[in-house]
Backbone as CSV, one residue per row, in Angstrom:
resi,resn,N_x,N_y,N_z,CA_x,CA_y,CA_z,C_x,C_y,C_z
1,UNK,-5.475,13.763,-5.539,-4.809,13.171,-4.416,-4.818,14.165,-3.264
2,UNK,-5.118,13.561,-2.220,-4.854,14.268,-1.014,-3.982,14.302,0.331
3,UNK,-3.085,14.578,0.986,-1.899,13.561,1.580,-2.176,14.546,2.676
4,UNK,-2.188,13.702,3.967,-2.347,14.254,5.396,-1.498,13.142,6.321
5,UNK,-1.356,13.921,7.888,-1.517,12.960,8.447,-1.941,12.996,9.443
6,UNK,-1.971,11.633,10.366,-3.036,11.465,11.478,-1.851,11.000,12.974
7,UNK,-2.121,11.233,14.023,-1.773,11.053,15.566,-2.712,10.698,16.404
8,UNK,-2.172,9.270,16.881,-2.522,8.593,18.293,-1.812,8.620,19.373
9,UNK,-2.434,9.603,19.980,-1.511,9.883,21.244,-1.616,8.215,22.054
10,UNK,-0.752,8.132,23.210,0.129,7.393,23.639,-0.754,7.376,25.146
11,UNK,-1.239,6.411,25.853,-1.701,5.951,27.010,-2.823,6.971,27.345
12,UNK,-3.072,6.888,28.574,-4.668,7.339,28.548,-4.977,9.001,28.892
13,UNK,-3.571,9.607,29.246,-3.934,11.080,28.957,-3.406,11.434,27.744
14,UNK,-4.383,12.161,26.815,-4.023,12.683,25.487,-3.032,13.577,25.290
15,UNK,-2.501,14.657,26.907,-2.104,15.709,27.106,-0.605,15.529,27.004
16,UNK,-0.108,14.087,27.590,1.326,13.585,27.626,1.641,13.435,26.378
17,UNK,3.314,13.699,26.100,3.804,13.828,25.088,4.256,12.288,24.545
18,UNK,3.836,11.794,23.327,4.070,10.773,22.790,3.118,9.978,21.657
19,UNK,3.446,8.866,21.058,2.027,8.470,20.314,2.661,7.931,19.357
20,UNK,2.025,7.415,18.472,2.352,6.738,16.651,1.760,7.874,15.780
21,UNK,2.148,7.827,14.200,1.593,8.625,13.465,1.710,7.903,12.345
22,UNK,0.285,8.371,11.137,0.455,7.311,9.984,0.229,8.886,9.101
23,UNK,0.759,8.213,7.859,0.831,9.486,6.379,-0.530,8.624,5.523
24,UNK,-1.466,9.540,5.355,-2.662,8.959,4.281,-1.790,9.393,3.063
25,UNK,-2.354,8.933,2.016,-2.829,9.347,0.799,-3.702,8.422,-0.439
26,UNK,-5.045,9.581,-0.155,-6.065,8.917,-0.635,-6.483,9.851,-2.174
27,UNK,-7.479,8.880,-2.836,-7.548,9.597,-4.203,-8.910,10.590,-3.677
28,UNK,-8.892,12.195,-3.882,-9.979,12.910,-3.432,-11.265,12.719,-3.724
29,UNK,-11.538,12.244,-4.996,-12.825,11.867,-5.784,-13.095,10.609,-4.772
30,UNK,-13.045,9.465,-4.743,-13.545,8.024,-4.238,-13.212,8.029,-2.410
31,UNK,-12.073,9.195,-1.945,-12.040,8.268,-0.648,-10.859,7.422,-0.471
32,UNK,-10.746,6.340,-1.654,-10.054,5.405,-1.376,-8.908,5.534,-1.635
33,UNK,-7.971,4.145,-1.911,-6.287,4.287,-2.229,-6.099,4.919,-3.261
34,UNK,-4.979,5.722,-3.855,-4.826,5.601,-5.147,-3.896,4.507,-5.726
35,UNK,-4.529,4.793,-6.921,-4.851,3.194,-8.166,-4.081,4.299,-8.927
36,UNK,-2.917,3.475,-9.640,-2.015,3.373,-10.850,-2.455,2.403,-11.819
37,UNK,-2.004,2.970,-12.946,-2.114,1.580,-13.626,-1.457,0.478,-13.350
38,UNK,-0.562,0.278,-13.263,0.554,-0.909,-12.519,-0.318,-1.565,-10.672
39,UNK,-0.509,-0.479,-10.481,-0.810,-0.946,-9.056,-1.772,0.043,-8.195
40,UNK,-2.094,-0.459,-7.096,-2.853,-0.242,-5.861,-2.142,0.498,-4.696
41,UNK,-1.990,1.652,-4.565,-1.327,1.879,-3.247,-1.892,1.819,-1.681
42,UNK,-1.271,1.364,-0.497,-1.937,1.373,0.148,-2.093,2.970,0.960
43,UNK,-3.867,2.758,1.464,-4.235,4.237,1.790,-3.182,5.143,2.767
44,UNK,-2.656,4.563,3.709,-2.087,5.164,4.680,-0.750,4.278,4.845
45,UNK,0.276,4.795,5.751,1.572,4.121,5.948,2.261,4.622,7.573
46,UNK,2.535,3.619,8.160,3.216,3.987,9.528,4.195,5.176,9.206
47,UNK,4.583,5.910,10.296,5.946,6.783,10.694,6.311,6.159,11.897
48,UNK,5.998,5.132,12.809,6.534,5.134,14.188,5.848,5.605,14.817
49,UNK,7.009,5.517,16.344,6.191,6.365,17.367,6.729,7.253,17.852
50,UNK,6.033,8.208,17.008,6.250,9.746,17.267,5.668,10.859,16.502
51,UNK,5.195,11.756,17.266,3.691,12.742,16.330,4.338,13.208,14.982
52,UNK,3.228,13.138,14.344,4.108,14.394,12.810,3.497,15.131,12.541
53,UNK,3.719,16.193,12.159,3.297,17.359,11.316,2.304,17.078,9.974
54,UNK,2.195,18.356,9.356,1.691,18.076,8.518,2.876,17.663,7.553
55,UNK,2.799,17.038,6.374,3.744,16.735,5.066,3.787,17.692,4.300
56,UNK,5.220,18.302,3.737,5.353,19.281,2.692,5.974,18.337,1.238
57,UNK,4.664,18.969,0.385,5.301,18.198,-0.835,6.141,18.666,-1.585
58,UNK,7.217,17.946,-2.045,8.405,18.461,-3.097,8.082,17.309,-4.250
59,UNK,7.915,18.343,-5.543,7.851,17.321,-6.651,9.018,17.461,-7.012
60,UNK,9.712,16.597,-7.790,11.215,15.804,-7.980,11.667,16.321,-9.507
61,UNK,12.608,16.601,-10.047,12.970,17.073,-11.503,11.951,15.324,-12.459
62,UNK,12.381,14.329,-11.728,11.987,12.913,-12.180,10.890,13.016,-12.318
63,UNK,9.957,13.899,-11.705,8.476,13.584,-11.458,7.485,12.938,-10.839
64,UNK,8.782,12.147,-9.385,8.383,11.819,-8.667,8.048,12.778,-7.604
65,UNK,6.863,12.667,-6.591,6.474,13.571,-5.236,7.169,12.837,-3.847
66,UNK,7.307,13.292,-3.067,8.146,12.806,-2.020,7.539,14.193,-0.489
67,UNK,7.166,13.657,0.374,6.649,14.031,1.728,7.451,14.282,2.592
68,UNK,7.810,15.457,2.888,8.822,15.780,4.198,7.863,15.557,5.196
69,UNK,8.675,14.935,6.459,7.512,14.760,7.643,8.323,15.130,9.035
70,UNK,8.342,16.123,9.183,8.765,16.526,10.465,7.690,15.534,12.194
71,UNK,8.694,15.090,12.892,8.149,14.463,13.859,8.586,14.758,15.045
72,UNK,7.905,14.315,16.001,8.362,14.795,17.386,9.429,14.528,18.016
73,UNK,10.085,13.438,17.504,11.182,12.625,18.105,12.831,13.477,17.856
74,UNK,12.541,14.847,16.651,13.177,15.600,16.535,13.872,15.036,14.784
75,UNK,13.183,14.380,13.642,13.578,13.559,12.921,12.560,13.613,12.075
76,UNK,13.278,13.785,10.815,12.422,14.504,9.410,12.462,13.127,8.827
77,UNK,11.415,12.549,8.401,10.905,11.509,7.244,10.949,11.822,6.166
78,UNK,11.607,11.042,5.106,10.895,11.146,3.858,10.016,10.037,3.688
79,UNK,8.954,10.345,2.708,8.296,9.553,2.125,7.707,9.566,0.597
80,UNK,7.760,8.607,-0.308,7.248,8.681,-1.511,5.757,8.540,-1.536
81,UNK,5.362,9.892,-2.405,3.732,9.938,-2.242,3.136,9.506,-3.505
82,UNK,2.470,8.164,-3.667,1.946,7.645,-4.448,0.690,8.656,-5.191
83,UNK,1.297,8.425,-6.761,0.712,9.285,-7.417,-0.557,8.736,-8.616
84,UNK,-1.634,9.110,-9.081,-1.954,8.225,-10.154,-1.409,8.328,-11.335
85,UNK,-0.325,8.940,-11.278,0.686,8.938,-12.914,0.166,10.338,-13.657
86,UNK,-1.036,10.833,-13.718,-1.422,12.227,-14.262,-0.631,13.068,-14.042
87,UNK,-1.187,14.556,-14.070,0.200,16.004,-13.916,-0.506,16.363,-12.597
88,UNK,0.558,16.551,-11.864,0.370,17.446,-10.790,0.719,18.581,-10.803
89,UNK,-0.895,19.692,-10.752,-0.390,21.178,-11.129,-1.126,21.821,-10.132
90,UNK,-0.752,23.110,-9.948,-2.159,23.730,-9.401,-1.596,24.560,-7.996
91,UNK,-1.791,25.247,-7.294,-1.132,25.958,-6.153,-1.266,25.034,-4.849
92,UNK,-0.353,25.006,-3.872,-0.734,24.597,-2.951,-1.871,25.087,-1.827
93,UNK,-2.582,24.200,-1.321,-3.777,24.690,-0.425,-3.644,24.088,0.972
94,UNK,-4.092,24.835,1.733,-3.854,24.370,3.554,-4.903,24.679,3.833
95,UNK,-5.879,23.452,4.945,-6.646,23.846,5.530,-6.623,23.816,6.797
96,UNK,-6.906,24.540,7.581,-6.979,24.885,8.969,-8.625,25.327,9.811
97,UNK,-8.749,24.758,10.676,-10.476,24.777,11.346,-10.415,26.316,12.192
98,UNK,-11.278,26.851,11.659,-11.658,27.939,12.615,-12.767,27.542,13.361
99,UNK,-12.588,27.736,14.756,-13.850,28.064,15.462,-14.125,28.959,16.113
100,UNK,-15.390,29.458,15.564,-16.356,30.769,15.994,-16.927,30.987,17.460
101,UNK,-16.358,32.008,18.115,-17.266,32.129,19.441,-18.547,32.160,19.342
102,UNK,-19.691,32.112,20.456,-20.603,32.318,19.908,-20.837,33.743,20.562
């Protein structure tokens, strides 16, 4: 599983402050939603309108995962991050784009 999210800034300069934001989470292998046995989740999910951050995951004593989402509007989201029922182990990883002068 992979959980991000995405921002559409708001009218036709990108530079002004505002926009909608949606939370993915897609299965890393296929791309697509993740698939439970019970069910289908869908790939992505609104926050409103207002930018977000990236999501910090907290796994739950229950074993449920849940998405903190800090947003611009000054207002932390939760969200439940659909899981395929397997173990979630492993260190957390962040990626960030470097670009090289030339």
């Amino acid at each position: 599983m992979i959980t991000f999210t995405t921002n559409i800034p708001s009218g036709v300069d990108p530079c002004l402050p505002g926009g909608s934001s949606w939370v993915w989470s897609l299965d890393y292998r296929t791309g697509g939603p993740i698939a439970s046995s019970t069910t289908t989740y869908p790939a992505a999910r609104s926050l409103g309108l207002a930018l977000a951050s990236r999501p910090v995951l907290v796994k739950l004593p229950t074993g449920k995962v849940q998405g903190l989402i800090r947003k611009s509007d000054a207002t932390t989201t939760s969200q439940t991050i659909p899981t395929s029922g397997g173990i979630i182990a492993g260190k957390r990883k962040s990626w960030r784009e470097v670009i090289l002068g030339n």
